[in-house]
C-alpha positions in Angstrom: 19.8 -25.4 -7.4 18.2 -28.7 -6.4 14.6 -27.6 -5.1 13.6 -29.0 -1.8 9.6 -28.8 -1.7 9.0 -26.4 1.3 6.1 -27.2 3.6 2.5 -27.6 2.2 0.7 -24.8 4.3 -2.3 -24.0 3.0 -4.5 -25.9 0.1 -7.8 -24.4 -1.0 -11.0 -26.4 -0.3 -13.6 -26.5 -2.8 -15.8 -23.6 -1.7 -13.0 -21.7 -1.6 -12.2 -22.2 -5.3 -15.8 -22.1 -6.8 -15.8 -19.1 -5.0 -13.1 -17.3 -6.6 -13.0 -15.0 -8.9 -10.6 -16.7 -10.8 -12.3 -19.6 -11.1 -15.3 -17.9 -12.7 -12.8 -16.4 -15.0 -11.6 -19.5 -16.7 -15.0 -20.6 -16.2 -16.2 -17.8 -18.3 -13.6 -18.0 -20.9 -14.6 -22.5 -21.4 -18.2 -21.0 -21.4 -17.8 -18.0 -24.0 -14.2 -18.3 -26.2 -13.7 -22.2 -25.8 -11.0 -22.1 -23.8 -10.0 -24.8 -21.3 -7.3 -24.5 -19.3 -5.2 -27.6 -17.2 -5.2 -25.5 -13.9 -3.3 -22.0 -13.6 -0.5 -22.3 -14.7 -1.6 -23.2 -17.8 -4.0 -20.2 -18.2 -0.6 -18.0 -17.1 1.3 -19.6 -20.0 -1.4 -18.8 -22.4 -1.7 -15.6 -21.3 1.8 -14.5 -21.7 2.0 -16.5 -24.7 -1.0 -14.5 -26.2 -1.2 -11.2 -24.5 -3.6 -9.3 -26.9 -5.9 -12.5 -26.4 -5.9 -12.7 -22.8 -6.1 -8.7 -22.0 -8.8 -8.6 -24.6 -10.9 -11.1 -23.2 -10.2 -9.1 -19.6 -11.2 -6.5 -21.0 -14.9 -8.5 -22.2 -14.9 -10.1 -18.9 -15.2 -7.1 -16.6 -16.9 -5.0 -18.8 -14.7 -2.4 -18.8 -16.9 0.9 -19.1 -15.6 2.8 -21.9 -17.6 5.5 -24.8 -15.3 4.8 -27.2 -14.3 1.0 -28.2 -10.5 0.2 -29.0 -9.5 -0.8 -32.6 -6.6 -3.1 -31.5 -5.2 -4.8 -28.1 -1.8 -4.6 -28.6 0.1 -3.1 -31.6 3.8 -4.6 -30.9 5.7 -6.2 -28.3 8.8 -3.6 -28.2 9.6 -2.1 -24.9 9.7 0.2 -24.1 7.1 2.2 -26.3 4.0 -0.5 -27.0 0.8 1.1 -27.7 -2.1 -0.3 -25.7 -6.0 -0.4 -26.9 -5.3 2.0 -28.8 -9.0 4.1 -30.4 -10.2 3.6 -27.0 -11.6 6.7 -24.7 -12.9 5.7 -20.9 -11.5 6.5 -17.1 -10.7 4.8 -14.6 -12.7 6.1 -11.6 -16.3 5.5 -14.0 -15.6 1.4 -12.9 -15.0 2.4 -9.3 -18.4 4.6 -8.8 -20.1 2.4 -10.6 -21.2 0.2 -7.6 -23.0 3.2 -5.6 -26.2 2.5 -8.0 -27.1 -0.9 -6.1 -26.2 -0.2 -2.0 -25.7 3.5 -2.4 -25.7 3.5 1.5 -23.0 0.3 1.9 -19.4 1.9 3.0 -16.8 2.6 0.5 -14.5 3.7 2.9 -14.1 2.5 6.5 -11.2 5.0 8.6 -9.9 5.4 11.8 -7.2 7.7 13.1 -5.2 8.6 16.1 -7.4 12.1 15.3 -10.4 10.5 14.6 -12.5 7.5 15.7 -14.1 5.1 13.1 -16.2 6.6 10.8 -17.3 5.3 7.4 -18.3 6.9 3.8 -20.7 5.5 1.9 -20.6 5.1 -1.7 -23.4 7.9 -1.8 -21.9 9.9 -0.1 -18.8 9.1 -1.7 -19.9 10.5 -5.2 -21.7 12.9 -3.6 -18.1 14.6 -2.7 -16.5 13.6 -6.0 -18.9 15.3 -8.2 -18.7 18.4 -5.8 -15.4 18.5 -5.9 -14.6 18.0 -9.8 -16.8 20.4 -10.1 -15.1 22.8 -8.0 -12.1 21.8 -9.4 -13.0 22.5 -13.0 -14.7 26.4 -11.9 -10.9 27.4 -10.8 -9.8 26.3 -13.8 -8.2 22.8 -13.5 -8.9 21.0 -17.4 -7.8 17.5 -18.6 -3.6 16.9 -18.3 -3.3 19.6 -15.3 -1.7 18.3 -12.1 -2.9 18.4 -8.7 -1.0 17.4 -5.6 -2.0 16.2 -2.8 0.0 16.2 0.7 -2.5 14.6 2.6 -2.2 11.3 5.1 -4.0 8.0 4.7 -8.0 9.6 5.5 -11.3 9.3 3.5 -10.5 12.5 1.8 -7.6 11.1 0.0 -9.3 8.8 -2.4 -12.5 11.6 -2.8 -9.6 13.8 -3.9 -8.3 11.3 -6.2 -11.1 10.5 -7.7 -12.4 13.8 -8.4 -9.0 14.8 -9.7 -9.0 11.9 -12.4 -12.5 11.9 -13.0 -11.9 15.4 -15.0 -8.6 14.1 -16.7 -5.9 15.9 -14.5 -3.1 14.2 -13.2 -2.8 13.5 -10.0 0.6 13.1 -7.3 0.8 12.7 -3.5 3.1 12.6 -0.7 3.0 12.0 3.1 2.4 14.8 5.3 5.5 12.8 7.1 7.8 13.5 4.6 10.1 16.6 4.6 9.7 20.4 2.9 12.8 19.8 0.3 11.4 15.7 -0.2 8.7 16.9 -1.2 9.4 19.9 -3.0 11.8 18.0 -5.1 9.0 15.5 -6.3 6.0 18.1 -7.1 8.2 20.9 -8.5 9.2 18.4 -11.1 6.1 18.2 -12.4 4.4 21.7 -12.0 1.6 21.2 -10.0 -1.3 23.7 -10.5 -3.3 23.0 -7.1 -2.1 21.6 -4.1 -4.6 19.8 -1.6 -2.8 19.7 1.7 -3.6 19.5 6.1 -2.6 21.5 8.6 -0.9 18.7 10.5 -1.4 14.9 11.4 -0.8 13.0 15.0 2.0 10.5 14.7 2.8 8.0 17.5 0.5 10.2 20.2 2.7 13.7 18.4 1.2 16.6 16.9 3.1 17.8 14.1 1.6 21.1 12.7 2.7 21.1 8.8 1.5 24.8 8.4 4.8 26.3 7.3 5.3 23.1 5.0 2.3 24.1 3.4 3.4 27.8 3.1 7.2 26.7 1.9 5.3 24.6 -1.1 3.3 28.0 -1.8 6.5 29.5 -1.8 8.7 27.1 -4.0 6.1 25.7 -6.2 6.2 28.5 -9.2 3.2 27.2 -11.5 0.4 26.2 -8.6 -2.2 28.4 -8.8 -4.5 27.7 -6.1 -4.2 25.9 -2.6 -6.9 23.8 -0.4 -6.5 23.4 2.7 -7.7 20.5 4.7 -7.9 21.2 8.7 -7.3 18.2 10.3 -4.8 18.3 13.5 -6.5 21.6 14.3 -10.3 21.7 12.7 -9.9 25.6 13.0 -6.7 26.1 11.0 -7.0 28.2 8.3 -3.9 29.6 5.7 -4.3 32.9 4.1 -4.9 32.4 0.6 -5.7 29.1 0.8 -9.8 27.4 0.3 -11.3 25.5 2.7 -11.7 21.8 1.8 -15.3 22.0 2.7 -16.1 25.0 0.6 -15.1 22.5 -2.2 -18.0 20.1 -1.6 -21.3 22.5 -1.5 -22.1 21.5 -4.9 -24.9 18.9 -5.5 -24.6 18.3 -9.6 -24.2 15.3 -11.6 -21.2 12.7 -11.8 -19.4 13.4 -14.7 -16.4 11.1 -16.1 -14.2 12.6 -18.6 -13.5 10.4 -21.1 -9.7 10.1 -22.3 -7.8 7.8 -23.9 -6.2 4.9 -22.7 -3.0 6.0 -22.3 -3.7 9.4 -20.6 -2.1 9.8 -17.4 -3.5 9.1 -14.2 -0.8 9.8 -11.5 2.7 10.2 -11.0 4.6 8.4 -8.5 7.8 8.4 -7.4 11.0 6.3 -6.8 12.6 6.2 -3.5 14.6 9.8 -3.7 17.2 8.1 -1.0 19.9 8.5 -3.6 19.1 11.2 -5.9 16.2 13.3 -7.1 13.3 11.1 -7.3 12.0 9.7 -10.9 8.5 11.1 -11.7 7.2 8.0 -12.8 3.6 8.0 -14.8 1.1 5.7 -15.4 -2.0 5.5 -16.9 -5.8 5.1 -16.5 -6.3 2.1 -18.7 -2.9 0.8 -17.4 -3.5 1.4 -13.7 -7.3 0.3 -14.1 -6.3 -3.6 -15.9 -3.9 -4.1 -13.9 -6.2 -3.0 -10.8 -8.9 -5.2 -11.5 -6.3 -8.0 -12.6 -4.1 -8.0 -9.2 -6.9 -7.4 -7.1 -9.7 -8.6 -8.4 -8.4 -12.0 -9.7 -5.3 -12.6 -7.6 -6.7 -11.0 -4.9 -10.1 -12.5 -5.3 -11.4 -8.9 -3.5 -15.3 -8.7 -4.3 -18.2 -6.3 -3.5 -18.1 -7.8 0.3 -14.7 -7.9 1.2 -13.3 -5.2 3.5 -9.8 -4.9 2.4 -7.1 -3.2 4.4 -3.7 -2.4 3.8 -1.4 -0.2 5.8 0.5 2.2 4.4 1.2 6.3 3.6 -0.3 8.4 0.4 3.6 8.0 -0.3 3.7 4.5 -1.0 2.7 2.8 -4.4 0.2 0.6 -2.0 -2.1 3.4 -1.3 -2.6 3.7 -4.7 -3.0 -0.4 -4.5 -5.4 0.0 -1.5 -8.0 2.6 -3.4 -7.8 -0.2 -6.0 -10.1 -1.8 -4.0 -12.9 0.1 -4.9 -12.5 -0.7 -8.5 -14.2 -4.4 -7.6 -16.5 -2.4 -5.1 -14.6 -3.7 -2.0 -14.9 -1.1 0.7 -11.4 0.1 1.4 -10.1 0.0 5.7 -7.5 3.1 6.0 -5.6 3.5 9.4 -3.7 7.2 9.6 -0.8 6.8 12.2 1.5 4.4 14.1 0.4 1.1 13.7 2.9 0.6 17.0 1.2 3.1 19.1 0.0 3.0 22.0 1.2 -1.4 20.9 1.2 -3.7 18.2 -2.5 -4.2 18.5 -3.6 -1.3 17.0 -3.9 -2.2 13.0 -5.3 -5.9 14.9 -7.8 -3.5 17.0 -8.9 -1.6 14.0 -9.8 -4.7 11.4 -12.1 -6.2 14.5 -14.1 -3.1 14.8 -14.2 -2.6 11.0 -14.7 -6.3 10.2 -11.9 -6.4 7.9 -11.5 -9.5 5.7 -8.1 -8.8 3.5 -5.3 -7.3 5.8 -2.4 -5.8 4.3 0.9 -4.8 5.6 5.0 -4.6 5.4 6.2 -8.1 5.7 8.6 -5.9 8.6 5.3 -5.2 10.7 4.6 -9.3 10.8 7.7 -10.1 12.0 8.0 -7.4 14.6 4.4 -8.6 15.6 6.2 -12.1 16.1 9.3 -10.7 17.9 7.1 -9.0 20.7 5.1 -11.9 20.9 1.7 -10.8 20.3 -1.2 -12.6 20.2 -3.5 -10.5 17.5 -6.7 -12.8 18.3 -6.3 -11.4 21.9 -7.3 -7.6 20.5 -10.2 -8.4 18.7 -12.2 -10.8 16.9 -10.5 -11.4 13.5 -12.7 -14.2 12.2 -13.4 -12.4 9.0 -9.9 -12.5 7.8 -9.5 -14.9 5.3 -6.2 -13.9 3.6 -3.6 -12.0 4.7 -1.1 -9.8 2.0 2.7 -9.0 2.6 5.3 -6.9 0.6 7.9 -4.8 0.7 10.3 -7.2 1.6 10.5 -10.6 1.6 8.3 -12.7 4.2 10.3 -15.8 5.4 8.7 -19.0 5.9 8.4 -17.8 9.7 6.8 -15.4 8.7 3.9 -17.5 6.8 3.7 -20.1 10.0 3.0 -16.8 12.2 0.2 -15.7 10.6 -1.6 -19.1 9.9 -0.6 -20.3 13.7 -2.2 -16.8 14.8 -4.8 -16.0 12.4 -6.1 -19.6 11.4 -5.1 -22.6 8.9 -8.2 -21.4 6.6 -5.9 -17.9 6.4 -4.6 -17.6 2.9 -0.9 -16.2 3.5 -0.7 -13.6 0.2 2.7 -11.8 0.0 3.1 -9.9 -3.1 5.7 -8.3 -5.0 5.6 -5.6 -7.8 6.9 -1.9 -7.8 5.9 1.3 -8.0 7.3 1.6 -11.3 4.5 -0.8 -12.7 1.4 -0.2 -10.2 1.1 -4.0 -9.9 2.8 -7.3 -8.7 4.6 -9.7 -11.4 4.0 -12.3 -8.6 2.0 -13.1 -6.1 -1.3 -14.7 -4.1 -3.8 -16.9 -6.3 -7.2 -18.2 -4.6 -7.0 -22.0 -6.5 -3.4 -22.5 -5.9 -1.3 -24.2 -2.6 1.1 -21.8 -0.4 4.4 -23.1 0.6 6.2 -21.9 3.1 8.4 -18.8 1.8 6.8 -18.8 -1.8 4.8 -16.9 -3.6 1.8 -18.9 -5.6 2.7 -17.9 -8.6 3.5 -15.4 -11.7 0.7 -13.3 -12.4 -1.6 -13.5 -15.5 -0.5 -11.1 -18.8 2.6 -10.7 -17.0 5.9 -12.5 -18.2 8.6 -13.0 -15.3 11.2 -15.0 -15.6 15.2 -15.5 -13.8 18.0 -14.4 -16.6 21.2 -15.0 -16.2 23.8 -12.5 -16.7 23.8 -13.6 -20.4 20.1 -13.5 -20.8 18.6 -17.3 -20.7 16.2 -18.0 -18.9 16.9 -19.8 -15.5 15.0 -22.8 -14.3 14.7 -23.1 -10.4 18.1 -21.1 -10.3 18.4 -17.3 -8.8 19.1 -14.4 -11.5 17.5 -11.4 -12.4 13.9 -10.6 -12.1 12.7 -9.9 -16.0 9.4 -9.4 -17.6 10.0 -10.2 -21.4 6.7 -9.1 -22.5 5.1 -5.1 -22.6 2.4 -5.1 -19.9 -0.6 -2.7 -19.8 0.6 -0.4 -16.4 4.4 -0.2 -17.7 5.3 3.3 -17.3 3.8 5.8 -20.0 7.6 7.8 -19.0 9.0 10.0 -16.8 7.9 13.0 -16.4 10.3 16.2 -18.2 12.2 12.9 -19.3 12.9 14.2 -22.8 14.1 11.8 -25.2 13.2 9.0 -22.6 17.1 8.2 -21.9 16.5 7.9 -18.2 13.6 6.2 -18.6 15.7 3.5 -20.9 18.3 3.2 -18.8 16.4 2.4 -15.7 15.1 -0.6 -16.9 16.4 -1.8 -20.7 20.3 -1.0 -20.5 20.9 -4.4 -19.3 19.2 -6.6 -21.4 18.2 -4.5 -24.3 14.5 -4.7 -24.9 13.6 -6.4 -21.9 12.5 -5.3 -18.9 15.0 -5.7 -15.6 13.2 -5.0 -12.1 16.4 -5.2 -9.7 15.3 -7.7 -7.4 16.3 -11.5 -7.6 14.1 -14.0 -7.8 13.8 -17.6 -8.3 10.9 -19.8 -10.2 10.1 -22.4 -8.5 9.3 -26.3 -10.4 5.7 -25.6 -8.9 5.0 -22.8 -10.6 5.4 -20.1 -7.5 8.7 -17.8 -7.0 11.1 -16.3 -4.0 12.2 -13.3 -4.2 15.6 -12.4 -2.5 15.9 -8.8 -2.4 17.5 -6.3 -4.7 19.7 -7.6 -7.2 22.2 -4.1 -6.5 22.9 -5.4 -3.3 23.6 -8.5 -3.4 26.6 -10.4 -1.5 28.9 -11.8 -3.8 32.1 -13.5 -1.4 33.6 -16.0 -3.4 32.4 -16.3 -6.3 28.9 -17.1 -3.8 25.6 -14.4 -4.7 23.8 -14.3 -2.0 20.8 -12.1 -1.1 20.7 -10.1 1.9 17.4 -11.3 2.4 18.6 -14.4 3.4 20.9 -13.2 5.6 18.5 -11.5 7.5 16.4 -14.3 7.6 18.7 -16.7 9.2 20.3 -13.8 11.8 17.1 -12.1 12.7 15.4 -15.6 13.7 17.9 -15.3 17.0 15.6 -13.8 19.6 17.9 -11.1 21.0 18.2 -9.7 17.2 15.3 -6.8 16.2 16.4 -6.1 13.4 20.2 -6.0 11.1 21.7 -4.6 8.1 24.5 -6.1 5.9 26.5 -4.7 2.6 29.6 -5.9 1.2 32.3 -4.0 0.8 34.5 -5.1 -1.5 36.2 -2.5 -3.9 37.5 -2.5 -7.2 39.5 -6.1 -6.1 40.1 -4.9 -2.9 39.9 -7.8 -0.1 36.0 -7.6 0.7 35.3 -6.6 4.1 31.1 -7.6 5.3 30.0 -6.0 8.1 26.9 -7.0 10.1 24.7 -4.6 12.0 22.2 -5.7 14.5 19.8 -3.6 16.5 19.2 -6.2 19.6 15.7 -6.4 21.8 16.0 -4.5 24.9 18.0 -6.2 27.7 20.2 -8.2 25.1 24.0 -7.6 25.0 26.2 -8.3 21.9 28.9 -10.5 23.8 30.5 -12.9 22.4 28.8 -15.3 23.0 25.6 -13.6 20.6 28.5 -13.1 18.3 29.4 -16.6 18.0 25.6 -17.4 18.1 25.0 -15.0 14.9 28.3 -16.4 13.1 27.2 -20.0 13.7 23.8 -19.2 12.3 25.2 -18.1 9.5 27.7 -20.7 8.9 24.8 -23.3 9.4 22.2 -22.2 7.4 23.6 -20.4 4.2 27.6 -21.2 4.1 30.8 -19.9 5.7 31.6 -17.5 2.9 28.9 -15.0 4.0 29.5 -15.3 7.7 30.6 -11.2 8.5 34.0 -10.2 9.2 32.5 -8.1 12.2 29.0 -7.8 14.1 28.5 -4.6 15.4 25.5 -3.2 17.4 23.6 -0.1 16.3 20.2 1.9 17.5 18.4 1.9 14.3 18.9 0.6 10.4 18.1 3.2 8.1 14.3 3.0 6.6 13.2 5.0 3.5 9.7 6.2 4.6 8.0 3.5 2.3 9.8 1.0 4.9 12.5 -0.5 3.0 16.3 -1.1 4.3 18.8 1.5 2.9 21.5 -1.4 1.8 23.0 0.5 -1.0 23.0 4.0 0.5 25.1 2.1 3.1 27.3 0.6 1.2 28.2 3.6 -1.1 28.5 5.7 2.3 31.0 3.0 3.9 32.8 3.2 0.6 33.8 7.1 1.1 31.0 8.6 -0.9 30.0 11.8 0.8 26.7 12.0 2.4 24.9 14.5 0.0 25.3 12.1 -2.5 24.0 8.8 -0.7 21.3 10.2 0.9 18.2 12.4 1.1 16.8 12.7 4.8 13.9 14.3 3.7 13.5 11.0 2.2 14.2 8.3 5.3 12.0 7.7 8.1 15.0 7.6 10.4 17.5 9.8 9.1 19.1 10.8 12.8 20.2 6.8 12.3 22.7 7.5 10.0 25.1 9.0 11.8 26.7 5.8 13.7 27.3 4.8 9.8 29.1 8.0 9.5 31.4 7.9 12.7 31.7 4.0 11.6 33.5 4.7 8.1 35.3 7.5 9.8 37.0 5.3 12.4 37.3 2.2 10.9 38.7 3.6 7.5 36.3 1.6 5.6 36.1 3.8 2.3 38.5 3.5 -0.5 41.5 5.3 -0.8 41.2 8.4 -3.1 
C-alpha cells in the first residue's frame, strides 16, 4: 500500500506536552535510569524491545503500593503462560483510595441518571462505603478467591461495590441490568457466584423496567450463591424476601483494609460477546488490570488528579471497567445511567457541562449519529473543559475526527482507542506529545507489541493483515474460567500463529508510527482476490445523508459465486429508489473499487447490535448461509434482537443459504 499522509489535525503545543504525563515519564527515566529517548516512538521500541525494563521502571515510576516486593519482572516471553512480578503481594484498589488522604472532600464520582439528578461522592465518603461494605462482606462469609456478582447499571454504587469486593480478594463479575435472565445466567453460573448485588429496576429511554423477577430467576438458577443484596433504585421501597438491603451493608464505620494478594490473583471476570455461543469467562488480574490501568490512562490518556473523565457505557462493557480506571490516577470518574438519546442527542453533551467534564468518552457510533442529526453539542452546554475526546468500539472515520474538532475545538485532542475485553487495555491508541491524522490512531502503546502479519507470519509494513501482539503483556488473560487444560483459551488466540497472540481485527501501521484499524478480521470482504474491511464500506456508504446506518457480509460458500448484500437503514423521509441505489453503488465504485460494490441494496429497520454496541456481521453472515438461529445467536445477548427477523424472512425468500 502506497501511504498517502492524511490531514494534519491536531499538533500539540508546548504546554500541552510539558504538561503530560508522558513527558514527565521519559523525563523521569533521562533524570533517574539515563535514558533518553528520540521522541515516542523511540521509547515504544525500547519498551517492547526490553519489556522487563520498561514495566519495571513503571512500576518505580508510579510507585506502585505493594507489602511485598517482586523478585523478577518478567520470567519468559512464552504465551500463553508468562509469569509476571512474580514474589510480589499488593491490590489494586490500595492505588485508587490512596488519593482521599489529600482532598478527602474532592468528588470521586460525579452521576447522573434518568432516576436521579447529579449528585457526587467524595473520596471520603467513597472509602467510607468501601470499608463498610468489605467489611460486611467478609461477616457473611465472602474470603479471598470468592466471587461476587453484580447486576447493577452504570451508578456510584457500582465502583463502591467493586472496590470493596477486590479490596478483600474476591472476584468480582457484572452485567447490565439490560441484559436478559438466560444472558446473564449463562455468564455468572459459569463461574459460581456466592453473592449477588443486584436493583430492582432501571429507567431506560423515559421506561421503567422492574427487574424483580430477574433478580428472583438468578436466586433460583444460581446453585452456589449464598446470599443476595438488593439495591432499590427504580422503586426506593422495593424490597425481595431473603434478600439484604444495600444500605444495611454500609452502617459500619471501621478501618480500610486492603488484602494483599499476589499479582496474579484475579480481579474480575469479563466476558465475550455471547452473540454466538456461551460467553468465555475471561479473567484478569489485579497487577495486570492495575499496570495496564495506570499505563493506558494515565500515560496515553494523560488523566490526572483534576481531570473529570467520562465515558459512556454499561457495567457490561469492558469500558466500565476502563472508566473506574480513572480513579487509579485520582481522576474523578462522570457516569451517565440511561439513553444517551433520550429525550435528544444532547443529553451525554448536557451532563459533561454540568459536571465540568474534561475527557469524554463514547462509541465512535454515538459521534457519528451526533453528526447525522446535526447537532450542535456547544449549543447544550458549555464544554470548554474538554480537552480530548476518546472513541472505540468501532472504527471512527476521518469524518468522524473533523466533527468533533469542528464542534468541540482545534485545541480538542481526538483519542480513539482500540483494545478488547480480552486484555483490559488498548494495543493502540491516543498519545498527548504526538500529531493526529485524520482516521489514525497516534500510535502503538508502550510494553505492548502490535504489529500487521501476513497470513505466513512477517511482519507487514504500511500493508493490512492481522492485528498481533508478539510479546506477553501484563493484563493478558490469567484463563478462562472452568477452562481446564486451557484448550479454549489456546485456541482463541494462539492457533493461528502458534505463540503469538492474534486479536481478530485488521489493522495497518502506518510510516508515522500511528495505525487504522479496519474491523474484524472474520469478516472481512474478500471479492476477487480484494480483502476489504467492512469498515470501509461503511465509511464510504454511510457518508450519503439519507443512509443511518448499514450492514454488509459476504456470502460466498465453499467456491460458490459470492453473493454481497448491502443493508441500509435510511433517515426518515428517505426512500431507497434507484436513484439512492445508484448513488450508494457509485460511492462505492469511487472510493474503494468495483469489486466490492453489492450485488443488491436492500432497506431494513434496524442492524443488529450486541448490547456492547457492536455490528453483528458474522452472526449475519452464518444466518444467511442456512445456519439455524439457535446457533447464530443469543437475544439475551443483542440490544435489538426483534431486528433479526427481516434477516430471517430474507434468507428464507431469497434462498441465500447453502444447499444441504
Amino acid at each position: 500500500m502506497t501511504d498517502q499522509t492524511p490531514e494534519l489535525l491536531w499538533t500539540p503545543d508546548r504546554e500541552r506536552i510539558e504538561n503530560s504525563r508522558m513527558h514527565d515519564f521519559m523525563q523521569w527515566l533521562m533524570r533517574y535510569r539515563g535514558l533518553e529517548f528520540d521522541g515516542y516512538h523511540q521509547l515504544w521500541q525500547w519498551s517492547v524491545d526490553s519489556p522487563e525494563d520498561f514495566w519495571g521502571e513503571f512500576w518505580k515510576y508510579f510507585d506502585i503500593p505493594h507489602s511485598v516486593p517482586y523478585e523478577r519482572v518478567l520470567d519468559s516471553y512464552r504465551m500463553p503462560g508468562a509469569k509476571w512480578f512474580e514474589g510480589a503481594r499488593l491490590n489494586m484498589i490500595e492505588q485508587a483510595l490512596r488519593f482521599h488522604e489529600d482532598e478527602p472532600g474532592r468528588p470521586a464520582v460525579i452521576s447522573r441518571s434518568e432516576i436521579r439528578p447529579l449528585q457526587e461522592l467524595s473520596w471520603g465518603d467513597m472509602k467510607t462505603q468501601v470499608s463498610s461494605l468489605a467489611h460486611s462482606l467478609r461477616e457473611i462469609g465472602v474470603k479471598s478467591g470468592d466471587r461476587v456478582v453484580a447486576y447493577l447499571p452504570n451508578i456510584e454504587e457500582a465502583p463502591v461495590a467493586f472496590y470493596a469486593c477486590a479490596s478483600i480478594g474476591a472476584i468480582w463479575s457484572s452485567c447490565s441490568p439490560d441484559m436478559g435472565t438466560r444472558s446473564v445466567i449463562d455468564r455468572f453460573r459459569q463461574i459460581g457466584p456466592k453473592v449477588l448485588i443486584a436493583v430492582d429496576g432501571y429507567r431506560y429511554g423515559g421506561k421503567d423496567f422492574n427487574r424483580l423477577e430477574v433478580v428472583r430467576q438468578l436466586k433460583e438458577e444460581l446453585p452456589t450463591l449464598e446470599h443476595v443484596i438488593l439495591l432499590p433504585y427504580l422503586d426506593p421501597d422495593a424490597s425481595l424476601e431473603g434478600s439484604v438491603p444495600w444500605n444495611d451493608m454500609l452502617f459500619h464505620d471501621v478501618p480500610m483494609h486492603f488484602e494483599q494478594v499476589p499479582f496474579d490473583h484475579p480481579l474480575w471476570v469479563v466476558y465475550s460477546s455471547g452473540t454466538t455461543g456461551m460467553p468465555k469467562p475471561i479473567v484478569h488480574s489485579h497487577g495486570g488490570a492495575l499496570l495496564e490501568g495506570l499505563q493506558g490512562q494515565g500515560l496515553h490518556m494523560d488523566l490526572q488528579p483534576h481531570d473529570r473523565y467520562l465515558w459512556f457505557t454499561t457495567t457490561g462493557w469492558i469500558m466500565w471497567n476502563a472508566q473506574i480506571g480513572g480513579l487509579l490516577l485520582g481522576s474523578t470518574i462522570c457516569i451517565y445511567d440511561g439513553n444517551p438519546g433520550y429525550p435528544d442527542l444532547g443529553t451525554l453533551w448536557r451532563f459533561a457541562g454540568e459536571a465540568g467534564v474534561t475527557f469524554f468518552g463514547a462509541g465512535a457510533a454515538y459521534f457519528l449519529n451526533c453528526k447525522k442529526a446535526g447537532i450542535h453539542p456547544g449549543d447544550y452546554a458549555d464544554l470548554g473543559a474538554i480537552h480530548s475526546v476518546g472513541s472505540t468500539g468501532s472504527p471512527l472515520p476521518e469524518e468522524g475526527y473533523r466533527w468533533i474538532m469542528n464542534e468541540l475545538g482545534e485545541h480538542v485532542l481526538v483519542a480513539p482507542i482500540s483494545g478488547g475485553t480480552d486484555v483490559a487495555a488498548f494495543y493502540v491508541g491516543c498519545n498527548p506529545i504526538l500529531p493526529v491524522y485524520a482516521g489514525e490512531m497516534q500510535c502503538r502503546t508502550l510494553g505492548t507489541a502490535v504489529y500487521a502479519f501476513d497470513e505466513d507470519g512477517n511482519a507487514l509494513e504500511d500493508e493490512v493483515g492481522e492485528l498481533v501482539v508478539t510479546k506477553p503483556m501484563p493484563s493478558m488473560p490469567l484463563y478462562f474460567w472452568g477452562d481446564e487444560g486451557g484448550q479454549r483459551y489456546h485456541d482463541s488466540y494462539f492457533d493461528t500463529y502458534p505463540g503469538i497472540w492474534r486479536h481478530g481485527d485488521w489493522i495497518r501501521i502506518t510510516p508515522r508510527g500511528g495505525a487504522v484499524i479496519y474491523g474484524r478480521s472474520d469478516t472481512t470482504i474478500n471479492r476477487q482476490g480484494v480483502r476489504m474491511g467492512t469498515g470501509e464500506i461503511y465509511r464510504v456508504v454511510e457518508e450519503i445523508p439519507e443512509v443511518m446506518d448499514s450492514l454488509v457480509v459476504d456470502l460466498e460458500y465453499l467456491g460458490r459465486e459470492s453473493y454481497m448484500p448491502l443493508f441500509v437503514v435510511l433517515r426518515e423521509g428517505a426512500e431507497l429508489n434507484d436513484h439512492l441505489r445508484g448513488r450508494i453503488r457509485s460511492a462505492i465504485r469511487d472510493n474503494l473499487s468495483a469489486r466490492h460494490v453489492p450485488n443488491e441494496i436492500i432497506e431494513v429497520k434496524e442492524i443488529p447490535y450486541t448490547l456492547t454496541g457492536k455490528k453483528m456481521e458474522l452472526p449475519i453472515r452464518k444466518l444467511l448461509l442456512g445456519k439455524p438461529l439457535s446457533q447464530v445467536a443469543s437475544p439475551d445477548a443483542m440490544a435489538n434482537p426483534d431486528s433479526l427477523d427481516i434477516y430471517i424472512r430474507f434468507a428464507e425468500e431469497r434462498g441465500t443459504a447453502p444447499e444441504s
